[in-house]
Structures are given as C-alpha cells and as structure tokens.
N, C-alpha and C positions, 0 to 999 in steps of 0.2 A: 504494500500500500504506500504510494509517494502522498495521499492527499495528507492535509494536517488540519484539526480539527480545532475549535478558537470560537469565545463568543461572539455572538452578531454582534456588529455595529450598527450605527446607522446608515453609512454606505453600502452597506448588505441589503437592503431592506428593498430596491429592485429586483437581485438577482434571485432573492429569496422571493417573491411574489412572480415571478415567472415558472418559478420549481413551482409553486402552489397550483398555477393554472396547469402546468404539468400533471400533478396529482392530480385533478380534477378532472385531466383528459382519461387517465389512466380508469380511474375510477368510472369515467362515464359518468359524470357530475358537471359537468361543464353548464349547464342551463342553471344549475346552483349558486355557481362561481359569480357571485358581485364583489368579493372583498378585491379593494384598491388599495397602493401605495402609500396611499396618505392615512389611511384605517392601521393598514398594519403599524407602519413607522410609529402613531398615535398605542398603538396597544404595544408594541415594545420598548418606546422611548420617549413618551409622553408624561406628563407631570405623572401619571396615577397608572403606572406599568402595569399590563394584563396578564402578559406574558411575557418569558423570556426566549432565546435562542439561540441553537448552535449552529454555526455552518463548517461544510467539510469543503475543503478549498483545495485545487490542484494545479498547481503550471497559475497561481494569480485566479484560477477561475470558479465560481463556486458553483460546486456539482451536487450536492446533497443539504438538507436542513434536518434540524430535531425544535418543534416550539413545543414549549411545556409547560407549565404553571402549578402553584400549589392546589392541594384539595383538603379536606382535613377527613378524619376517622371519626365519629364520633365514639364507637365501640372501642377502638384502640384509643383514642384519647390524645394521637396527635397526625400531625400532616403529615400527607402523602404527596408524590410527583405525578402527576397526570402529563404523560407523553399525546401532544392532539394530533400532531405530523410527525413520521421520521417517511424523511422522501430521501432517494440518491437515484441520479440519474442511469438508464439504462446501460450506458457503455462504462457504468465504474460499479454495476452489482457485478458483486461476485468478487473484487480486490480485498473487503477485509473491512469496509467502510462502514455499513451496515451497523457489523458488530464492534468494531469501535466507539460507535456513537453510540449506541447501548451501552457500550461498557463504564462512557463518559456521563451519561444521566444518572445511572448508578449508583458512581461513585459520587454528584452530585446529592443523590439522594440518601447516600449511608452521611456523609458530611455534614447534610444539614437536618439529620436525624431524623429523616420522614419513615416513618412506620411500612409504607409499600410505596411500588413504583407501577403503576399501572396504567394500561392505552385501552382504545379498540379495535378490533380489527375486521372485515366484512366477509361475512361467512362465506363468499367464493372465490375468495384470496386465500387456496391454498399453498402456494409458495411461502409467504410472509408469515402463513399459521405453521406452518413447518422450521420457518427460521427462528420464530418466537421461541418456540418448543425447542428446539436444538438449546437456544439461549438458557434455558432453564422455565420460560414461561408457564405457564396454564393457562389455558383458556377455558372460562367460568362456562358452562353449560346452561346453568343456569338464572343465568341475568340477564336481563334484556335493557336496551337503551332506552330510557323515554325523552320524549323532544317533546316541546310547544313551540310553534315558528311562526312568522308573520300574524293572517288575520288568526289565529285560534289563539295566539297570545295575546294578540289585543282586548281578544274579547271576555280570555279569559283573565285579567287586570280590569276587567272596566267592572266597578261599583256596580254589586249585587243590589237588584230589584228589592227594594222592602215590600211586604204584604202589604196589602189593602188591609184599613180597619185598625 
C-alpha cells in the first residue's frame, strides 16, 4: 500500500464529495444524492462539527474516505464510533486500504474510549459483508435501520392535533 492515511482538511472537502457521489453511483442512490460542498465542508468544519474524517491519499490524490461521528450506548453507559462512509476507489481495493482505514477508526475509537465501533452495510453488498467479517465484524441479524426523511419528518415534528372539547 503506497496511499497514507491523514485527517480531512478543508481542502479535502471537494475531493471527498466527489468519492460520495461515487458511492452513490455504486450504491444506485444517485436520485438521493443532494449533499453539496458547502453542506459537507459546514458538517466537518463549521462552528458546531457533525462529523469528522479521514482520507487515504496516493501520488497527492485522494482515493478513498472514512466520515464518522460519535453515538453514545445508553446500556453500556458510554460512546460509541459510528463509521456513515468508508468508500476507496475501485482501482486501489484490494492494496490494503480498506483495512487500514478500519484499523485507523479503531484505534481512534479504543483512544477515545468508545465502548463499540459500528457502520451499516446493504444487505447485497456481499463483498464488503465479507471484508467486515474477515475484519472481525458481525453483522447484527437482527436490527433493522429506521429513517424518517423529508415530508414524513415534517409531518411527523408538526404539533399534534388537540381533541375537541
């Protein structure tokens, strides 16, 4: 592996939103895909940071990301790494990158004392469910994602009806 692995800057924050529309292609998500440069750069480097992240950088050029952010346990009683992207572009899987950058959240997350480190992955990405697991991962059987997005979270925030009477 010649790439070297280094927090985003803010000069990252294009090359890293071109890897995301990537993922998005990958994914077949692209009709999803609205986040902009100026969203992300505001959620990495903005007064009230969302997230943080890494990029894997090779020859100057960056081929891979990991964004992650805390979550907490309430059961375990403290925080956990929530990994939301690890993308590396097609012609550098398979050099060792992958799992570098796993190895590198990891060790961010034994550091700063987070109880688990855990992602999602999309039940037809058996490649990735195979690399996780090689990693030492599981993948939970039994848990499902729940989302509220756009109009169903609007509507689900907008001020419940009081009864008549």
């Amino acid at each position: 592996m010649t790439a070297t692995i280094r927090a985003a800057t803010p000069a990252d924050v294009s090359a890293m939103h071109a890897l995301m529309y990537e993922l998005a292609e990958f994914e077949k998500l692209t009709h999803l895909f609205v986040a902009t440069t100026d969203a992300l750069a505001d959620a990495l480097f903005g007064a009230r940071p969302a997230a943080e992240a890494l990029v894997a950088e090779d020859a100057g050029r960056v081929v891979g990301y990991a964004l992650f952010f805390h979550n907490y346990s309430t059961f375990l009683g403290r925080r956990g790494l929530y990994l939301e992207d690890l993308y590396v572009q097609p012609s550098q899987r398979g050099t060792g990158l992958g799992t570098a950058m796993l190895r590198a959240l990891a060790a961010i997350a034994l550091e700063r004392q987070c109880a688990r480190f855990e992602w999602t992955v999309l039940d037809w990405n058996q490649p990735a469910i195979s690399f996780y697991e090689k990693m030492g991962a599981t993948v939970l059987p039994d848990w499902r994602v729940v989302r509220v997005t756009g109009e169903a979270l609007e509507q689900l925030a907008a001020p419940a009806e009081q009864p008549a009477g």
